[in-house]
PyMOL Python script that loads the backbone (N, CA, C, O; Angstrom):
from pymol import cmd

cmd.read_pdbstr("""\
ATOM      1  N   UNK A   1      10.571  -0.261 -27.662  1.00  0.00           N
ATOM      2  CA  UNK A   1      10.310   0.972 -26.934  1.00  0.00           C
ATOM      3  C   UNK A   1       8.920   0.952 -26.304  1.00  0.00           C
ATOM      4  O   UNK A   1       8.728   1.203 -25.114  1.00  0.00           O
ATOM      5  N   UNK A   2       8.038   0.660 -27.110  1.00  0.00           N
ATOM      6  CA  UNK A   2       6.366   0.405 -26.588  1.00  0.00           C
ATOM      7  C   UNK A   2       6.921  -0.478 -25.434  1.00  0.00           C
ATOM      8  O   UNK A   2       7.550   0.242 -24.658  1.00  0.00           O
ATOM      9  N   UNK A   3       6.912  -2.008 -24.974  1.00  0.00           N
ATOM     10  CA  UNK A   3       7.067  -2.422 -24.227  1.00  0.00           C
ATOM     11  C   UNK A   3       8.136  -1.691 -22.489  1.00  0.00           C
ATOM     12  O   UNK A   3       8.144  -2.040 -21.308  1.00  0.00           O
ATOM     13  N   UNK A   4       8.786  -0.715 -23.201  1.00  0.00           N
ATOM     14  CA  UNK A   4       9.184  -0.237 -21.691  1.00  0.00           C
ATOM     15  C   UNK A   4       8.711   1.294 -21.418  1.00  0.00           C
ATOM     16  O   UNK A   4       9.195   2.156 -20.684  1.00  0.00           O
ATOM     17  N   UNK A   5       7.761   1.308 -22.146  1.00  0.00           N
ATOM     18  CA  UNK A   5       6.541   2.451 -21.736  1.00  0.00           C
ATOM     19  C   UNK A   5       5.521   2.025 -21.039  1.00  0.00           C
ATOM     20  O   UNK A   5       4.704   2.705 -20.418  1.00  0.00           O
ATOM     21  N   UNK A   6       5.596   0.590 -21.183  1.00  0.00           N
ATOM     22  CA  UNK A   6       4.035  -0.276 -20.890  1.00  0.00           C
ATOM     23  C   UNK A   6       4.947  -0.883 -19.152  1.00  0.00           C
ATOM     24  O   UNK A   6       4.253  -1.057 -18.151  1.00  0.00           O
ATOM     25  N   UNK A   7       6.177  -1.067 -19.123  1.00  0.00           N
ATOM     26  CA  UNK A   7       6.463  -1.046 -18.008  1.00  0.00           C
ATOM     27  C   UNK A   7       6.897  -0.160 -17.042  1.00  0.00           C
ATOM     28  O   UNK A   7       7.183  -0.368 -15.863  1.00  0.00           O
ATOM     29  N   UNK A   8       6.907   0.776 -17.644  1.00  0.00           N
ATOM     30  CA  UNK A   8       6.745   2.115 -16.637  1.00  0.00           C
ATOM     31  C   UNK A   8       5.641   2.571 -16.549  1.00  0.00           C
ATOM     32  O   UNK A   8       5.618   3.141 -15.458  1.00  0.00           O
ATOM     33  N   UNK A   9       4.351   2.713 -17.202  1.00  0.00           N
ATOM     34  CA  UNK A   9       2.966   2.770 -16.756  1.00  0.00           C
ATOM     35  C   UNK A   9       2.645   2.011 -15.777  1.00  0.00           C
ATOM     36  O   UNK A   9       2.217   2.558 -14.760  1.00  0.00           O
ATOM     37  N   UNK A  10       2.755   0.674 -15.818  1.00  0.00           N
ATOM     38  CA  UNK A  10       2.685  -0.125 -14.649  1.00  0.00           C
ATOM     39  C   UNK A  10       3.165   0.299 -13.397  1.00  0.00           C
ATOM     40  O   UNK A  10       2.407   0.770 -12.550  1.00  0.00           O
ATOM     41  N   UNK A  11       4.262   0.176 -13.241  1.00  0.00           N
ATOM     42  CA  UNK A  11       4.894   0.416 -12.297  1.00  0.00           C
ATOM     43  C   UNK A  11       4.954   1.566 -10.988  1.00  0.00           C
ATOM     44  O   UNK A  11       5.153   1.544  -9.773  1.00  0.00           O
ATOM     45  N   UNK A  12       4.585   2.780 -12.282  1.00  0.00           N
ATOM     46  CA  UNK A  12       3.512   3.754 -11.718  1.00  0.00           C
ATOM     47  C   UNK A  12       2.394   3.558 -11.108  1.00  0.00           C
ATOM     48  O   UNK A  12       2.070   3.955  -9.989  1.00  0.00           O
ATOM     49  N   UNK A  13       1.628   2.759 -12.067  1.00  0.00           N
ATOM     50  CA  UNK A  13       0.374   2.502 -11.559  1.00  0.00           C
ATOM     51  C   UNK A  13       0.161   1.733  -9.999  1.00  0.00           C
ATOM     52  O   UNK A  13      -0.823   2.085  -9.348  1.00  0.00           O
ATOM     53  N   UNK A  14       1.335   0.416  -9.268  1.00  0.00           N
ATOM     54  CA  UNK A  14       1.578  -0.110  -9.019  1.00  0.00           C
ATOM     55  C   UNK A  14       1.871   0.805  -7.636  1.00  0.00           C
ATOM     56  O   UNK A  14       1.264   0.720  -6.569  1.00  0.00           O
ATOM     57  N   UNK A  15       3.032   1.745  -7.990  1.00  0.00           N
ATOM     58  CA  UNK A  15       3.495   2.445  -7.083  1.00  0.00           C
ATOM     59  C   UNK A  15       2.206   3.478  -6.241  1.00  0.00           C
ATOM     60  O   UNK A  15       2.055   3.481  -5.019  1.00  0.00           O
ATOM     61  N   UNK A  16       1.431   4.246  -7.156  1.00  0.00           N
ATOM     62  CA  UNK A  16       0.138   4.719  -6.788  1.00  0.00           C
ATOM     63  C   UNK A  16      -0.435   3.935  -5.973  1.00  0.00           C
ATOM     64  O   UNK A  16      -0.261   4.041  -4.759  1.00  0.00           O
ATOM     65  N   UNK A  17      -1.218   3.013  -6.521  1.00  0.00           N
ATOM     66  CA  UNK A  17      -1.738   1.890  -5.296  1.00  0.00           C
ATOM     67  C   UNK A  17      -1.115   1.570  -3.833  1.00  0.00           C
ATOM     68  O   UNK A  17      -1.754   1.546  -2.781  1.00  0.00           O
ATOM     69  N   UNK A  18       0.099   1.360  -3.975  1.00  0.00           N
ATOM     70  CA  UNK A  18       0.893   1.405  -3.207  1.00  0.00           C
ATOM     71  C   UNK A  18       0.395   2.389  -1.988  1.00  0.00           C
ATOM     72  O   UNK A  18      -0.188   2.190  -0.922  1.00  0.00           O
ATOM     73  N   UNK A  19       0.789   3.272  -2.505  1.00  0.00           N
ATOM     74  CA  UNK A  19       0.656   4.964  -1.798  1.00  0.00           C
ATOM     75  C   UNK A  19      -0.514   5.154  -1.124  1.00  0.00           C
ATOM     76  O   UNK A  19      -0.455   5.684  -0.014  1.00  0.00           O
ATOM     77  N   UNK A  20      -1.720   4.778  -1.643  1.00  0.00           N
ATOM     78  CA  UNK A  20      -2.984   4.782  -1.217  1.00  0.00           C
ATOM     79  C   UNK A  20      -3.015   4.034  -0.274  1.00  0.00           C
ATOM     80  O   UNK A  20      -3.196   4.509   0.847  1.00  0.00           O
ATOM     81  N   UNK A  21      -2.827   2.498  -0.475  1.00  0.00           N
ATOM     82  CA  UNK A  21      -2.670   2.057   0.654  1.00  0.00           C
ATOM     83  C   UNK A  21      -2.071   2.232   1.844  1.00  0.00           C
ATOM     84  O   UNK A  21      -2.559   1.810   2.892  1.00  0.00           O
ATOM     85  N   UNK A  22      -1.045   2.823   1.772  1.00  0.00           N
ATOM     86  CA  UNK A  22       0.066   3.119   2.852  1.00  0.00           C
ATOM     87  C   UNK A  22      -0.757   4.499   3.674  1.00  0.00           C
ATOM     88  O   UNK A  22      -0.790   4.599   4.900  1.00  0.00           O
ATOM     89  N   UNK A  23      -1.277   5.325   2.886  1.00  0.00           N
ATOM     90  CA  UNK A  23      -2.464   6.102   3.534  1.00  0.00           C
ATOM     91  C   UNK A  23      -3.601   5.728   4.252  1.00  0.00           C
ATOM     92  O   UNK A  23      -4.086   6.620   4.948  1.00  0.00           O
ATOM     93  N   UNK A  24      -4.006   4.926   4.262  1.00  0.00           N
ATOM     94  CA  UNK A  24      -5.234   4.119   4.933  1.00  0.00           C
ATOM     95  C   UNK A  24      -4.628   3.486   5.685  1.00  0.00           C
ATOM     96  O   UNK A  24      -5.448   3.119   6.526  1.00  0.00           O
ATOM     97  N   UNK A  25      -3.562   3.061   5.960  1.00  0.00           N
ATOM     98  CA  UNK A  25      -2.656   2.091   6.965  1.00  0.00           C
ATOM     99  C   UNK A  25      -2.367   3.760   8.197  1.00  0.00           C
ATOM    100  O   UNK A  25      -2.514   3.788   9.418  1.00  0.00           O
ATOM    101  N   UNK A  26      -2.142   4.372   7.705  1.00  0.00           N
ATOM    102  CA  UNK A  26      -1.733   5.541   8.281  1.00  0.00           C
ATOM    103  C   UNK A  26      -2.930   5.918   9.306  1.00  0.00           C
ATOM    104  O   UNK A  26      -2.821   5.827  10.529  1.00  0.00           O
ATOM    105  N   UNK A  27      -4.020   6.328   8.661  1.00  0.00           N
ATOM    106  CA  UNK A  27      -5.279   6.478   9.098  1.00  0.00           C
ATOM    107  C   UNK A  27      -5.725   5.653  10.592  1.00  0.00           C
ATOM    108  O   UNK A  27      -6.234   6.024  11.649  1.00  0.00           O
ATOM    109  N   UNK A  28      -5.124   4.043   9.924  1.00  0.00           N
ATOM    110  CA  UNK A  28      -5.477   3.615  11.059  1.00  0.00           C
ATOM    111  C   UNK A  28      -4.740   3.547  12.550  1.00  0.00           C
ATOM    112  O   UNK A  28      -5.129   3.248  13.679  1.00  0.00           O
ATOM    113  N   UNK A  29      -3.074   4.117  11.791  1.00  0.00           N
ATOM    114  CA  UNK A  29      -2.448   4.355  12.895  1.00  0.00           C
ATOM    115  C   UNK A  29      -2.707   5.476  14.226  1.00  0.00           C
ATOM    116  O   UNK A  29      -2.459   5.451  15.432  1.00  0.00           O
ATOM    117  N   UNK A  30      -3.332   6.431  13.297  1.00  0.00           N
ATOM    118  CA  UNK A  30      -3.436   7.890  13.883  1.00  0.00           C
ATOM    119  C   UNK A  30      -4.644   7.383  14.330  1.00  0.00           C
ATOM    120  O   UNK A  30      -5.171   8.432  14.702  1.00  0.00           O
ATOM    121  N   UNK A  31      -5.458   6.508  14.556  1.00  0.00           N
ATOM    122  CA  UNK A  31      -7.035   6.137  14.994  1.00  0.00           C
ATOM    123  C   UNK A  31      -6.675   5.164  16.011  1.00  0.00           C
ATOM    124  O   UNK A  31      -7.663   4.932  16.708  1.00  0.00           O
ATOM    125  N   UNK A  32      -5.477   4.389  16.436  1.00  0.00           N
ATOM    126  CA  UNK A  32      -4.921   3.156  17.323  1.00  0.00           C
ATOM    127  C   UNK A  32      -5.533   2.274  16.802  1.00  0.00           C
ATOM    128  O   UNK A  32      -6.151   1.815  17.763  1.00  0.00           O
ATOM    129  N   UNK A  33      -5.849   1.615  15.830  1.00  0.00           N
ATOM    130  CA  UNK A  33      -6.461   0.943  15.419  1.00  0.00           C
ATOM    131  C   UNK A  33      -5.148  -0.154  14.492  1.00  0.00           C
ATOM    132  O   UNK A  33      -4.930  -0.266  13.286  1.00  0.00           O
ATOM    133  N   UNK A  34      -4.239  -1.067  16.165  1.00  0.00           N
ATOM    134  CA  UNK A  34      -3.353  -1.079  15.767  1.00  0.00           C
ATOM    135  C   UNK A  34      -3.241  -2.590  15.032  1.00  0.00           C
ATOM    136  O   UNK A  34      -2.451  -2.929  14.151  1.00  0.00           O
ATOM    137  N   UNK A  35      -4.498  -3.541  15.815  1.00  0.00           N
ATOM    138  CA  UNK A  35      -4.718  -5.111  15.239  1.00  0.00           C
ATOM    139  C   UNK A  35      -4.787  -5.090  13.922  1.00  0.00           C
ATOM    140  O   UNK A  35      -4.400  -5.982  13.167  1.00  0.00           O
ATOM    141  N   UNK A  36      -5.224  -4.186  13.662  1.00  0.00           N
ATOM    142  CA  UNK A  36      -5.977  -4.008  11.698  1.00  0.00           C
ATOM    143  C   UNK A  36      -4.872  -4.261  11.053  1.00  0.00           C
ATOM    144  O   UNK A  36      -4.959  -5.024  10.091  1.00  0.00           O
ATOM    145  N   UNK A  37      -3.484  -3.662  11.428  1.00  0.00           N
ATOM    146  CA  UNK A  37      -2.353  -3.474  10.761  1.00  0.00           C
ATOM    147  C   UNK A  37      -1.373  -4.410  10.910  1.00  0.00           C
ATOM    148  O   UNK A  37      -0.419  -4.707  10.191  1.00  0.00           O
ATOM    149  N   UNK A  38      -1.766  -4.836  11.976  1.00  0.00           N
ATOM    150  CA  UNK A  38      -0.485  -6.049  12.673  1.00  0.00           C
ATOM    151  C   UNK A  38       0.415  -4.991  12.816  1.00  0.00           C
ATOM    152  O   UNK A  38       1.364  -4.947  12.033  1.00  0.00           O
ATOM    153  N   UNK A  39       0.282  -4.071  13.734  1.00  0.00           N
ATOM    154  CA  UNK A  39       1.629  -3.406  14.698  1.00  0.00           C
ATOM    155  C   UNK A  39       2.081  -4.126  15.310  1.00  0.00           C
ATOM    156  O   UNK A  39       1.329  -4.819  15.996  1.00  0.00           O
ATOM    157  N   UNK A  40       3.644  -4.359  15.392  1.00  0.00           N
ATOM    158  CA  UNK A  40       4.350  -4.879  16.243  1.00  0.00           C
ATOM    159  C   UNK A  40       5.914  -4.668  16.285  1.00  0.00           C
ATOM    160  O   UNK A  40       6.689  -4.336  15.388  1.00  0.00           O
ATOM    161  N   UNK A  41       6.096  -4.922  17.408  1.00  0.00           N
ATOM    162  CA  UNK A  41       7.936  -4.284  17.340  1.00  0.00           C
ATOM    163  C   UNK A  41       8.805  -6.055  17.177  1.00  0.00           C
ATOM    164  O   UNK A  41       8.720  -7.119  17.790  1.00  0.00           O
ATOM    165  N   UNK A  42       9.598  -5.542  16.001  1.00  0.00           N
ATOM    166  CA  UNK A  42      10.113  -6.942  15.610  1.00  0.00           C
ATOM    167  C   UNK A  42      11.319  -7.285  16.411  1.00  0.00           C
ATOM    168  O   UNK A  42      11.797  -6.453  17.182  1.00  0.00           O
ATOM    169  N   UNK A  43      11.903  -8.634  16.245  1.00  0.00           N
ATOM    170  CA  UNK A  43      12.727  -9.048  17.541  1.00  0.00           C
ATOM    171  C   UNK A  43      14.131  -8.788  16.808  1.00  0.00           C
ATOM    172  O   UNK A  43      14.158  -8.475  15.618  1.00  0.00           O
ATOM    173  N   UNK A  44      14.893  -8.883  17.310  1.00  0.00           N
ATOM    174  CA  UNK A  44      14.528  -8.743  19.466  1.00  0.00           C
ATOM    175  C   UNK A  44      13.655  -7.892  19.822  1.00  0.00           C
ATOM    176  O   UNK A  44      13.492  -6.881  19.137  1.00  0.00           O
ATOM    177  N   UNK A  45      12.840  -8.141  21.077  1.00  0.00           N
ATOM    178  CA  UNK A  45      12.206  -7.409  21.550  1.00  0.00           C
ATOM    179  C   UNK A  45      13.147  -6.215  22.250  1.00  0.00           C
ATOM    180  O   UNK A  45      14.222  -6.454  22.800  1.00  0.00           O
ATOM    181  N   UNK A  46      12.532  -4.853  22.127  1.00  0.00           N
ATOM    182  CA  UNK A  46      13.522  -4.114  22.688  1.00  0.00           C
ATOM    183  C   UNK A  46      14.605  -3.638  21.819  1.00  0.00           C
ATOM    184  O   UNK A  46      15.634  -3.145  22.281  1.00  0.00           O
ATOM    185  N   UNK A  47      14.334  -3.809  20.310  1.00  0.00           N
ATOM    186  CA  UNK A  47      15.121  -3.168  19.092  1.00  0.00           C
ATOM    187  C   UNK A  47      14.300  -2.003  18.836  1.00  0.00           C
ATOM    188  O   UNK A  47      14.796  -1.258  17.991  1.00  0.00           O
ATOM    189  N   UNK A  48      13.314  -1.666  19.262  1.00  0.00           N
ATOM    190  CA  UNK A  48      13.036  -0.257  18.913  1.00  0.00           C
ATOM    191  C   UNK A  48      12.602  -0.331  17.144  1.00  0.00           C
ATOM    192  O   UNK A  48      12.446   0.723  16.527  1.00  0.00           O
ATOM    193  N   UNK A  49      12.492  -1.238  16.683  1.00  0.00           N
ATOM    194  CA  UNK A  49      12.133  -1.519  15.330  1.00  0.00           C
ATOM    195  C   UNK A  49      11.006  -2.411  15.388  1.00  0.00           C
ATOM    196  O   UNK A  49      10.977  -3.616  15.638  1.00  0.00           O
ATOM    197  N   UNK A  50       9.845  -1.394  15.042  1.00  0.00           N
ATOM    198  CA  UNK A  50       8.437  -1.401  14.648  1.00  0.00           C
ATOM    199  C   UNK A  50       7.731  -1.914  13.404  1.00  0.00           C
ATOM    200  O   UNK A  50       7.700  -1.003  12.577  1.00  0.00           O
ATOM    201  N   UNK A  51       7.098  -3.122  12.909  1.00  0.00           N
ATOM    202  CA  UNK A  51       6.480  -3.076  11.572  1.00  0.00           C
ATOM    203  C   UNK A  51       5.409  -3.122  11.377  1.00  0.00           C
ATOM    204  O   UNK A  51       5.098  -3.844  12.325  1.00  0.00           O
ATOM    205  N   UNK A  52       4.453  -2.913  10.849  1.00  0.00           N
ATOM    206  CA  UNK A  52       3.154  -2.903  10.328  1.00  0.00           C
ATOM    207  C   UNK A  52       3.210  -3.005   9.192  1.00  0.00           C
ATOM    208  O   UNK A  52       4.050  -2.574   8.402  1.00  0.00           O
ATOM    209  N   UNK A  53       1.705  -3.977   8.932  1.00  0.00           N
ATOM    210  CA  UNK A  53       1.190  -4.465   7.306  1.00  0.00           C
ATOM    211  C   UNK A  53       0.532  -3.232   6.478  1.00  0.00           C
ATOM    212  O   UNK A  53      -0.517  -2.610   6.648  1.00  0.00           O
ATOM    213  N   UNK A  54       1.559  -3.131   5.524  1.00  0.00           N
ATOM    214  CA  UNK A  54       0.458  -2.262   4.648  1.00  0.00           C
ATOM    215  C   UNK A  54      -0.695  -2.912   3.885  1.00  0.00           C
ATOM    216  O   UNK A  54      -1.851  -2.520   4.042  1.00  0.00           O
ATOM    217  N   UNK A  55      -0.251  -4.280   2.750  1.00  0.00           N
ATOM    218  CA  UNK A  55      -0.639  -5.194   2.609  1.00  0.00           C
ATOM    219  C   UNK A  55      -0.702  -6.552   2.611  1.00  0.00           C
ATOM    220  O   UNK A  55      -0.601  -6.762   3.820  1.00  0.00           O
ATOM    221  N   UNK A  56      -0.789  -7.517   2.148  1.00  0.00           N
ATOM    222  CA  UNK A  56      -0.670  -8.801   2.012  1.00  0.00           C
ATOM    223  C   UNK A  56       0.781  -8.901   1.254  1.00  0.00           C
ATOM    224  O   UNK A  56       1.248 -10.037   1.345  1.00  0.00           O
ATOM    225  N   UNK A  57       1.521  -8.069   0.599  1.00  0.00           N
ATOM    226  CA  UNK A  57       2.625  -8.427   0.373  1.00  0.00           C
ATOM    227  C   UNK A  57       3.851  -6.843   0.940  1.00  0.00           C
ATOM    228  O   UNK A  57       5.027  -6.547   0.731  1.00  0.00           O
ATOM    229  N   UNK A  58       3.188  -6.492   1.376  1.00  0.00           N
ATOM    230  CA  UNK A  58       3.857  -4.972   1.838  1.00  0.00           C
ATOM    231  C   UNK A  58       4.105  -4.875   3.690  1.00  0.00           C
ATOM    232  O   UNK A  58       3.250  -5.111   4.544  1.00  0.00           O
ATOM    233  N   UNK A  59       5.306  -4.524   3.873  1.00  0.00           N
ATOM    234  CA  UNK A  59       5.455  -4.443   5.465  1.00  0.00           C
ATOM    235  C   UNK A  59       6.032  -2.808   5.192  1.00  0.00           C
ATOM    236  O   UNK A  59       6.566  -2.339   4.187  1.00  0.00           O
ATOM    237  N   UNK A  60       5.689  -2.147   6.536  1.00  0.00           N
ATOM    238  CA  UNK A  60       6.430  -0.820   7.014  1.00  0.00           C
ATOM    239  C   UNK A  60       7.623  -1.108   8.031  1.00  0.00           C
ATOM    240  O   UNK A  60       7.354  -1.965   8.873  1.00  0.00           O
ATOM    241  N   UNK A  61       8.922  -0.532   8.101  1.00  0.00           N
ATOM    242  CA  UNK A  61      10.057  -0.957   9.264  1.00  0.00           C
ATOM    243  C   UNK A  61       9.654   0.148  10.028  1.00  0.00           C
ATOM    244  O   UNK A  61       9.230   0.791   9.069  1.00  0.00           O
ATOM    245  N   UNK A  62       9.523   0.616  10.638  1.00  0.00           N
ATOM    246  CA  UNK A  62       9.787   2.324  11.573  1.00  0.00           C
ATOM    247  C   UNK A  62      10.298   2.293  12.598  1.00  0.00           C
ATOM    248  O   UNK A  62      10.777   1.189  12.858  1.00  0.00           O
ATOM    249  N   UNK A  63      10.481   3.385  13.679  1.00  0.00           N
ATOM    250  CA  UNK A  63      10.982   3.566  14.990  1.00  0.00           C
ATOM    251  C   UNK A  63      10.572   5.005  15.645  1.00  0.00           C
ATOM    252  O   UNK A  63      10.638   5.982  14.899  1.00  0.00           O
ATOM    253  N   UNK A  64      10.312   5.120  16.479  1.00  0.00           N
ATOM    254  CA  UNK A  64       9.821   6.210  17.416  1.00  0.00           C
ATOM    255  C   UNK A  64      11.048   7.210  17.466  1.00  0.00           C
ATOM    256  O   UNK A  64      12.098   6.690  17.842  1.00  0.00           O
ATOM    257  N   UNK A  65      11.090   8.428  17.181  1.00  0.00           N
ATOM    258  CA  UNK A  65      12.261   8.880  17.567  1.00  0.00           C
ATOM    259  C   UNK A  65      12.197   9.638  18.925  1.00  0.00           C
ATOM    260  O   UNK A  65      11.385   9.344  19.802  1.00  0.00           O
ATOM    261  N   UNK A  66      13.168  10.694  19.037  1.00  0.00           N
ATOM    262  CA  UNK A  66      13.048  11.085  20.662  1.00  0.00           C
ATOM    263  C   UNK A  66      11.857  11.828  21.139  1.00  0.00           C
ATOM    264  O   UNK A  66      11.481  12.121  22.274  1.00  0.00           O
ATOM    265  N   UNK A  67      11.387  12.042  20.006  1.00  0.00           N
ATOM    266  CA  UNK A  67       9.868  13.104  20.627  1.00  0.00           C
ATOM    267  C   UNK A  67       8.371  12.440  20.109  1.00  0.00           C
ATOM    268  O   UNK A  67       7.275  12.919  19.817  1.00  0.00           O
ATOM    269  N   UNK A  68       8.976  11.018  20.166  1.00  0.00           N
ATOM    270  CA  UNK A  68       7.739  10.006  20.333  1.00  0.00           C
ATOM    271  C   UNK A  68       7.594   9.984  18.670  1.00  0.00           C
ATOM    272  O   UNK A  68       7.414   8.795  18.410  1.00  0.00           O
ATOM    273  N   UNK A  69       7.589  10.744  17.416  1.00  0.00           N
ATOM    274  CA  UNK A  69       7.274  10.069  16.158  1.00  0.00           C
ATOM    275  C   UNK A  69       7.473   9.379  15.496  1.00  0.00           C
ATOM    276  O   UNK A  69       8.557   9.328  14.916  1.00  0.00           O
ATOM    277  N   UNK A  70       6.245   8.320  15.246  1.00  0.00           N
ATOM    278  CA  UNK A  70       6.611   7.472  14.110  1.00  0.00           C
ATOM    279  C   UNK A  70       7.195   7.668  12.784  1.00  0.00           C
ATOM    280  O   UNK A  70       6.633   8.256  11.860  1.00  0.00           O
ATOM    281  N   UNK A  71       8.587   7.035  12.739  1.00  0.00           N
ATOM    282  CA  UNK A  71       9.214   7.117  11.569  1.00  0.00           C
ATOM    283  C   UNK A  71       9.683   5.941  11.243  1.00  0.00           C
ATOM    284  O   UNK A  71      10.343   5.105  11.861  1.00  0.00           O
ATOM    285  N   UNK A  72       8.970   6.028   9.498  1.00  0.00           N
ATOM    286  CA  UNK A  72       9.576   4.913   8.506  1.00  0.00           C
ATOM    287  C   UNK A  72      10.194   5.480   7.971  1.00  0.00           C
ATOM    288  O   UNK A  72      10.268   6.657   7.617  1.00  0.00           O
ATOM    289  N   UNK A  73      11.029   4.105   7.807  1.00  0.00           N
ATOM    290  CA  UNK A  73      12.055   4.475   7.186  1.00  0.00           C
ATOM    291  C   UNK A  73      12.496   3.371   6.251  1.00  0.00           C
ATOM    292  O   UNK A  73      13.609   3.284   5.731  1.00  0.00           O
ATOM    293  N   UNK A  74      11.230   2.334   6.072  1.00  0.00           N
ATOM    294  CA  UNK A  74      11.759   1.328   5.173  1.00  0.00           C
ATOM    295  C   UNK A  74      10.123   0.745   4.595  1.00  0.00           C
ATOM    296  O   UNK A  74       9.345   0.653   5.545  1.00  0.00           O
ATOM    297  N   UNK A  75       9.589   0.409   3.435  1.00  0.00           N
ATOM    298  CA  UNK A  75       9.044  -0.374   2.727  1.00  0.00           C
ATOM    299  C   UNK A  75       9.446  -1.568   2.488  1.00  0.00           C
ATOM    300  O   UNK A  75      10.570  -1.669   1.996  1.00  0.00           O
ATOM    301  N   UNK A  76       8.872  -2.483   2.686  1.00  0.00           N
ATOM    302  CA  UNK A  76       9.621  -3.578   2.131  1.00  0.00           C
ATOM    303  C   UNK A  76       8.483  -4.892   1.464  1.00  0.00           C
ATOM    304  O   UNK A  76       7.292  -4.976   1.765  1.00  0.00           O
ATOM    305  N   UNK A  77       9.119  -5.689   0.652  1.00  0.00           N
ATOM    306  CA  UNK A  77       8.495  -6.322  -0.194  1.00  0.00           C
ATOM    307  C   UNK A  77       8.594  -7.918   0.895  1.00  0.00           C
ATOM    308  O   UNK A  77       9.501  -8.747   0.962  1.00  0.00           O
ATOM    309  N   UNK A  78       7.507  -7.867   1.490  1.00  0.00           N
ATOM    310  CA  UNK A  78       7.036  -9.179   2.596  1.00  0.00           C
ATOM    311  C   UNK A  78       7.620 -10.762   2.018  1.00  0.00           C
ATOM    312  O   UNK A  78       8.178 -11.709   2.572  1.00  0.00           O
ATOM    313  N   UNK A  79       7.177 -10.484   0.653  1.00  0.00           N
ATOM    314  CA  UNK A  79       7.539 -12.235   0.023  1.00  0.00           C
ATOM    315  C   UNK A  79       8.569 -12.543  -0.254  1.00  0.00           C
ATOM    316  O   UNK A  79       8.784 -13.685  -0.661  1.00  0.00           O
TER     317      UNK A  79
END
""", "prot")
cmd.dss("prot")
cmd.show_as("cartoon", "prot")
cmd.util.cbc("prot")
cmd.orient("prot")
């Protein structure tokens, strides 16, 4: 039981970090500060499917909807 308390603390903890980061990725979106992140629309070109780095192992999927906002709609694990 200890051991899957100790992996749900983690995981939490993990997920938090997460979150933070994905906030500062945000920051830099709302600033165009789009090199920092590696914005780019993935191929095909012309899929309307957008990703940016949250981190070194974290990507964002998104897409613009009709009134121009960025929406994710996917996290994903890069490695």
């Amino acid at each position: 039981m200890k051991n899957n308390t100790k992996d749900k603390t983690t995981i939490k903890s993990d997920t938090q970090a997460l979150l933070q980061q994905y906030k500062k990725v945000k920051q830099y979106l709302l600033s165009n500060n789009l090199l920092q992140i590696k914005f780019k629309e993935r191929k095909p070109k012309g899929s309307g499917v957008w990703s940016f780095r949250i981190n070194k192992q974290f990507r964002a999927l998104s897409f613009f909807d009709d009134d121009e906002s960025l929406i994710v709609y996917k996290i994903d694990n890069h490695q």
